[in-house]
N, C-alpha and C positions, 0 to 999 in steps of 0.2 A: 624702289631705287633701281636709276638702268644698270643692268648687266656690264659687266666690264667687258668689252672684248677679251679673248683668250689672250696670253701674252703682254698683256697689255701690263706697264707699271704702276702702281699706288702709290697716292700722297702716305707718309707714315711719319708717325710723332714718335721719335726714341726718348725716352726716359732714363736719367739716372734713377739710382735707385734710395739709398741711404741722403734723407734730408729731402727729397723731392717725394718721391710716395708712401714712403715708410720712415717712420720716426729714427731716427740717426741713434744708433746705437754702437757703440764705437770695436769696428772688431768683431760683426755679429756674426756666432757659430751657433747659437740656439735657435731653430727654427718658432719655438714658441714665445719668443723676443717680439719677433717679426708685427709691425704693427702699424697698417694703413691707416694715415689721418682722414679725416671724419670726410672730407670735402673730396677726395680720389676719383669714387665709385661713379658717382653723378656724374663728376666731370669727363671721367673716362668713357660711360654709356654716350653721350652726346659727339662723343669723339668717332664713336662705333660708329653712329645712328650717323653721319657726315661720312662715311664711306672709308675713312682714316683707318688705315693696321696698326698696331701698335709693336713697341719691342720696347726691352730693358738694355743698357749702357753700363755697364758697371764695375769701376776699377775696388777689387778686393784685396789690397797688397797684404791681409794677413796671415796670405797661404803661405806669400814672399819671406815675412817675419817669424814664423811658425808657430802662431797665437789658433790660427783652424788649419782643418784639413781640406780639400778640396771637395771631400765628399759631406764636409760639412756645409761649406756653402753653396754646396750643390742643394742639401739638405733646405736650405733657408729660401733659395731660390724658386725649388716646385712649392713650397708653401707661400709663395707671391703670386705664384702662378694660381693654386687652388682657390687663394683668398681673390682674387681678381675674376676671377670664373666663377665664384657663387656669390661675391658683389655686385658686379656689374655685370653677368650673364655674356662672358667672352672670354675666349681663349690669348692670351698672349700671342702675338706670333714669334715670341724666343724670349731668353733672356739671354746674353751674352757679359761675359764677365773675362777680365785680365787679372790675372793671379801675381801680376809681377812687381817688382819694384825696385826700380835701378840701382838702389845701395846693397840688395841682398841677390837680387838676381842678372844686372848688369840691364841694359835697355832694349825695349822690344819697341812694337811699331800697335800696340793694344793698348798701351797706359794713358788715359787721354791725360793732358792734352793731343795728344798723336791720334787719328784719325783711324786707325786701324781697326778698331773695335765695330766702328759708325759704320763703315765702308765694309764690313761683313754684313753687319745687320742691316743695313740697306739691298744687297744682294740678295740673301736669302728672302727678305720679303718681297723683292721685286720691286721696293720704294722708288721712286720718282725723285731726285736729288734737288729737283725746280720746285716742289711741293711741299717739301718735307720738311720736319723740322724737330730740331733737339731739345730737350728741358731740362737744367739741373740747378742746383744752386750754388756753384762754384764758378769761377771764373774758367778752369778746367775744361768743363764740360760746354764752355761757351766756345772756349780758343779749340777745341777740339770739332764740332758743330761747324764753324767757320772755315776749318781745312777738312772737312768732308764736304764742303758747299749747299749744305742747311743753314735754314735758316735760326737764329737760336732767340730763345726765351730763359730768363734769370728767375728759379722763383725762390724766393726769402719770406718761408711759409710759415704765417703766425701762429702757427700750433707749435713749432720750434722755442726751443730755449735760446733759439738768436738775439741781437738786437733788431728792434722793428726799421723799416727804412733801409736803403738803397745800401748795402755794407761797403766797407772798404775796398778802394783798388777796383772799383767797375767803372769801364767806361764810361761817362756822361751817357752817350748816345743808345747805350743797353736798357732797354725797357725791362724794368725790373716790378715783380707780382706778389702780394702776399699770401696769393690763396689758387691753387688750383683750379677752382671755377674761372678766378677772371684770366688765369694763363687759356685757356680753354676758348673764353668766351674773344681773347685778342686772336686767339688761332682761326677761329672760325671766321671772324669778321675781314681779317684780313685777306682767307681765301675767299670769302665771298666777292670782297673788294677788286681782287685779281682777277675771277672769272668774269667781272661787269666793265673789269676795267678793255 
């Protein structure tokens, strides 16, 4: 792979986290909850091996409600981290999380849909906003994607207790994935499509 120039910005795919790479577990304060679906690790290596950094997105309004503590889902967090580091042989480059939630804590500019959370984690990795791109499986993290100027992906992941197919309330024109891989395999295609185009 060539050398980045110094300074130079990277394509970066941010993730939610609950429903997109870990099994939704509602309110999660136990780190041994914590539970990467089967399809992640692959998809995530391929993502590495493409030059892509990755980062975590993720609104945890239970700190807000007082169901965890902060140092609980801090707790839950490096174990995403560990688990993605001895799956897929790479370090996160963060996870960032909003603790808020405007009935209990009044509104911040981190709870996506608000963009606040995307536009740090873009920063810090040094992401390319023309490159980059968000995945979660809510509309949320779509409308939030779209006012950080990512590009987004919808995944409605059949390892889920969802229903299968395109769920309620998504735009027609939102390309929506049932699995990991093929979220992966449209990301790569599509930047390859960009750099030929």
């Amino acid at each position: 792979m060539a050398r980045r120039p110094r300074g130079a910005r990277r394509p970066a795919v941010l993730f939610d986290r609950d429903g997109t790479l870990v099994h939704d577990v509602p309110y999660l304060a136990d780190p041994e909850l914590l539970e990467l679906f089967t399809d992640v690790a692959p998809a995530l290596r391929k993502l590495v091996t493409a030059g892509f950094v990755l980062g975590v997105v993720t609104s945890q309004s239970a700190v807000a409600r007082g169901l965890a503590t902060i140092d609980e889902v801090e707790a839950v967090n490096l174990r995403l981290r560990r688990l993605v580091k001895e799956q897929v042989g790479v370090d996160l480059g963060g996870v960032w999380m909003c603790p808020h939630h405007p009935r209990f804590t009044g509104p911040c500019r981190c709870r996506k849909p608000q963009p606040g959370l995307l536009l740090d984690a873009l920063t810090e990795l040094a992401g390319d906003r023309s490159s980059s791109w968000m995945v979660g499986d809510r509309t949320s993290d779509l409308r939030a994607g779209h006012a950080a100027g990512l590009r987004t992906i919808l995944l409605n992941h059949h390892e889920s207790h969802r229903s299968p197919g395109r769920p309620p309330r998504v735009p027609s024109d939102v390309e929506v994935f049932d699995s990991m891989g093929a979220v992966v395999s449209q990301i790569l295609a599509t930047t390859t499509s960009s750099k030929n185009g």
